[in-house]
N, C-alpha and C positions, 0 to 999 in steps of 0.2 A: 491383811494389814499392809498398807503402802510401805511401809519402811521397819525396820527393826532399831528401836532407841538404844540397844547395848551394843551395836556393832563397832568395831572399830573404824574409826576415820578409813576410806578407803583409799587404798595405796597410788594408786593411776587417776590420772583426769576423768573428767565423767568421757565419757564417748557420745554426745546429744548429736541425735539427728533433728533437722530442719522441721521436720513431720512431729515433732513430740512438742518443739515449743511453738507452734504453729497449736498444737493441739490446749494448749496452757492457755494461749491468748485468746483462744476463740472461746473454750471456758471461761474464763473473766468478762468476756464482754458479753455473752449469751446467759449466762447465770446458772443452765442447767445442761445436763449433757444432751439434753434429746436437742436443744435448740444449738447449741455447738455443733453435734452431727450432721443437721441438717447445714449450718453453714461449712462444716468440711468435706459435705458429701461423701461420710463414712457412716457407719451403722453405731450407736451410744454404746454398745463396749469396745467396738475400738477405739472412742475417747477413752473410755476409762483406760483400756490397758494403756494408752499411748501417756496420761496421767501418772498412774503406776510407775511407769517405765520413769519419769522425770523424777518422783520421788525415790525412784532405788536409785537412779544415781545421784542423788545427793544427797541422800540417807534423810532427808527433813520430809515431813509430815506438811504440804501446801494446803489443804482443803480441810476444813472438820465440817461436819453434818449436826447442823443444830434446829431442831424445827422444820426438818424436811426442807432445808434452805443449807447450800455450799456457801461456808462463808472464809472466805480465805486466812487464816493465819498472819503473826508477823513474821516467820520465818517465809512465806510463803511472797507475802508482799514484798520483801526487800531481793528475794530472787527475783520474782516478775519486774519489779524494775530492770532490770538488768540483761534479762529478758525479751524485752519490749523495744529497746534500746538496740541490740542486736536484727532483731526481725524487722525493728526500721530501715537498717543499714544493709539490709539485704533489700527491703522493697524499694529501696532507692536505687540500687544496683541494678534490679531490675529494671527498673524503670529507664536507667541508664543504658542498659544494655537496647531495648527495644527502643530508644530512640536514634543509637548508633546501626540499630538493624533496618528501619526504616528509610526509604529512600534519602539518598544525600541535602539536606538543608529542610526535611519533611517535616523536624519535629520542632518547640520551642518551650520552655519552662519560665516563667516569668512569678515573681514576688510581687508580694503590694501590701500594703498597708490597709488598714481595715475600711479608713474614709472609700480610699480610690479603690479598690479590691469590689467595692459597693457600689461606689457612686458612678465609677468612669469604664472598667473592664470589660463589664457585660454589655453596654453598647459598643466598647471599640473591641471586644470579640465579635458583636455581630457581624460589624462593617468590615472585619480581616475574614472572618472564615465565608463568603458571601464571594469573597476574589479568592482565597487559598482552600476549600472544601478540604483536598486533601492533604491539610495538616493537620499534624496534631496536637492540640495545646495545652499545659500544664499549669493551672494558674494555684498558686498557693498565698497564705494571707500570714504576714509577718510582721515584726516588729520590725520599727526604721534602721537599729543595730545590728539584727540576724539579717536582713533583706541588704545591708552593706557586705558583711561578709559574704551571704551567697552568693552574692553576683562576681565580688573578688575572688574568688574560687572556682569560678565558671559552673557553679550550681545552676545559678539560672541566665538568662542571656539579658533582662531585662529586669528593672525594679522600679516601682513606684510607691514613692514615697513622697513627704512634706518636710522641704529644710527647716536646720540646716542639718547636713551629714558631714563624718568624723574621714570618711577614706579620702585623702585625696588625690587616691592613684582613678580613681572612678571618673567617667566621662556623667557629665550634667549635661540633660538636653529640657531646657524650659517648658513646661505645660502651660501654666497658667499664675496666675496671682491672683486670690481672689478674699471675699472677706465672710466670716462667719453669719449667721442668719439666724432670729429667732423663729423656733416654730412652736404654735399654737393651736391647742386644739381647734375645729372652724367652729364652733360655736363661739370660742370664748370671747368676751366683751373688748379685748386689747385686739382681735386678729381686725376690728373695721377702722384700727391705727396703720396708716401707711407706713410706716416707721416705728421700732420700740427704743426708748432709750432703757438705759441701765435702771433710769429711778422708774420707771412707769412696771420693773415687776417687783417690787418692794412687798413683799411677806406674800408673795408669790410659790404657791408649792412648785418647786423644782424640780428637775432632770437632771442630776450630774453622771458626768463620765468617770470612769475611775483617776485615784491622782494617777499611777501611772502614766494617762496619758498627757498632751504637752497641753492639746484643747484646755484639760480642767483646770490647768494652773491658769494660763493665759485668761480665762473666764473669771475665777476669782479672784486675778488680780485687778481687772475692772470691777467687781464691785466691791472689793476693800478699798481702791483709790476715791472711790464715789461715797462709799460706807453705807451702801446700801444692803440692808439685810433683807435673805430670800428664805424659804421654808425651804431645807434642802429634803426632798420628802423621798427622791427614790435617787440611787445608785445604779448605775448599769456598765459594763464594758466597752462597747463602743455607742455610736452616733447612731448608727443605724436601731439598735433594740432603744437609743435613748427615743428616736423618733417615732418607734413603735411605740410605747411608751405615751406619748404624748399625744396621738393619734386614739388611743383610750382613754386620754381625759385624765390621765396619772399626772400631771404638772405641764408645764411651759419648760423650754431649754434652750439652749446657743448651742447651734448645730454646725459641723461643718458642710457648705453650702450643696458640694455632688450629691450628699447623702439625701438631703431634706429635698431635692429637685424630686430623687427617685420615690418619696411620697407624696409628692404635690396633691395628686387628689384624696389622700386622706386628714390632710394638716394646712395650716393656715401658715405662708415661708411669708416672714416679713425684714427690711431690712433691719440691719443692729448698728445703737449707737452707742458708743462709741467703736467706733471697726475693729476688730478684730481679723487681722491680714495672714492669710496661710500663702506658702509659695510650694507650690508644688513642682516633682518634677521626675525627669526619668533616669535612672540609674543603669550604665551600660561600662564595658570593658574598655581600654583606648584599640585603637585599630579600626579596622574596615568589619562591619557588622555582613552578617550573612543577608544575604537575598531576604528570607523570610523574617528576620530578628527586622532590618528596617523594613521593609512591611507593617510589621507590627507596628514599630514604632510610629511611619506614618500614619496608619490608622489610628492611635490612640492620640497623634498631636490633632487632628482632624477631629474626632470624636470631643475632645477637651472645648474645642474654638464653639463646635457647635452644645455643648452643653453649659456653657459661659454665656452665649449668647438667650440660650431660653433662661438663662435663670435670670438676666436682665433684662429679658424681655416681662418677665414674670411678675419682677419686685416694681417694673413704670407701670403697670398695670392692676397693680395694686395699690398705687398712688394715684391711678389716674380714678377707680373707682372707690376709694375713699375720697375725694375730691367729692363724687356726684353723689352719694348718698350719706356723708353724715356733715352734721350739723360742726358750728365751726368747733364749739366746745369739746370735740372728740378728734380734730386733728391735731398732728403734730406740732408743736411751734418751730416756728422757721420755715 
């Protein structure tokens, strides 16, 4: 038995080493010991014993055995919160440590927002690690409020985000301004409209984003000003699964515009009326940026001019062959 229920509270702190709650997490996420072992490249009783060990020191029972399935307890759950919490702040340490270990200006960690995180990073990684091979870069995907703080704390050297933001100790370097897009699955009857206004999706199965973000309010408040009602048919977290989404035929949605570029050949990008205007931008420290942090930075103001530009290039050419193949009665007015 892992723990004894009549013992008395134990006198001393626990004494956890690193290796036991390392062994707890890898448990939780693998489900069973043999797939734990193989991610700790330990043998499945020293999961268990290193298991054991976590419950004797803190005398609670984590795991019960129900149906030949470990199902974790709530005493069990409200440790590994806590837990989990810890072994982050140590893999961040880590992670801090090796970038103070590698050469001077080597490494870079950077925040973003889920739009640009999707729509803009992964080309303007291309275009930075192509001149800097040997760096190395940490990109992580954050809330516009957590991506304020980490940068003010020198978490990360860089952040991208969509204004506005609340820090105003934070240096603002402009990407872009640009305006939301419907996308449509390419079959659908609306995508050989050069243009969609708000009333042409009226009892339209929709895409929305969660309210958390700022997109779904700004979306529905164009169509309460309009009073235009949509079948909101699916919910999703961000723009990108919303485009996935939509790309199988699940609804139509207003998308932010990087997002819906990086599916162009799965989904019909058309423009949106009434505009819908995002400002995008970059989020840095005041002072003189290191050699690679501006770097970076100019690659991704590069990387932004040219993904603005195809996606203008994308929406007159979807006006120019709407023009040539449909009849007057399916284009836009005006």
């Amino acid at each position: 038995m892992a723990y004894d229920p009549l013992a008395p509270p134990r006198p001393t702190h626990p004494t956890m080493k690193i290796r036991q709650l390392q062994a707890l997490r890898a448990l939780v996420l693998a489900g069973t010991t043999r797939e734990a072992a193989e991610l700790l490249h330990v043998t499945q009783p020293a999961v268990s014993k290193l298991i054991h060990q976590v419950e004797q020191e803190f005398n609670v029972r984590i795991f019960d055995r129900r149906h030949g399935r470990l199902v974790m307890t709530p005493e069990g759950r409200s440790i590994y919160t806590d837990v989990e919490g810890i072994l982050s702040q140590i893999d961040d340490l880590v992670a801090k440590t090796e970038d103070v270990s590698a050469l001077s200006g080597n490494a870079i960690r950077v925040g973003a927002m889920p739009a640009l995180g999707f729509g803009l990073l992964p080309s303007a990684l291309g275009l930075f690690a192509a001149e800097y091979p040997q760096v190395r870069c940490v990109v992580e995907v954050e809330t516009r409020g957590r991506i304020e703080e980490l940068v003010g704390t020198e978490h990360y050297e860089l952040g991208f985000v969509t204004l506005p933001v609340q820090h105003e100790r934070l240096m603002l370097t402009p990407l872009a301004s640009v305006a939301a897009v419907c996308s449509l699955p390419l079959e659908h009857a609306l995508a050989r409209k050069p243009s969609i206004r708000a009333e042409d999706l009226a009892d339209e199965p929709f895409v929305s984003v969660d309210p958390s973000i700022l997109l779904r309010h700004r979306v529905d408040a164009v169509f309460g000003q309009r009073r235009v009602k949509r079948r909101l048919q699916v919910q999703v977290s961000t723009t990108a699964l919303a485009c996935s989404m939509v790309a199988a035929s699940a609804g139509v949605s207003i998308v932010h515009p990087l997002v819906a570029l990086a599916f162009k050949s799965l989904l019909a990008v058309r423009k949106f009326e009434p505009a819908i205007t995002f400002d995008y931008a970059i989020l840095s420290r005041p002072g003189t940026p290191s050699r690679v942090t501006a770097a970076f930075q100019g690659a991704a103001v590069a990387e932004m001019a040219k993904l603005t530009r195809s996606l203008d290039r994308g929406l007159r050419k979807s006006r120019k062959s709407d023009k040539r193949i449909n009849p007057p009665s399916l284009r836009a007015p005006g």
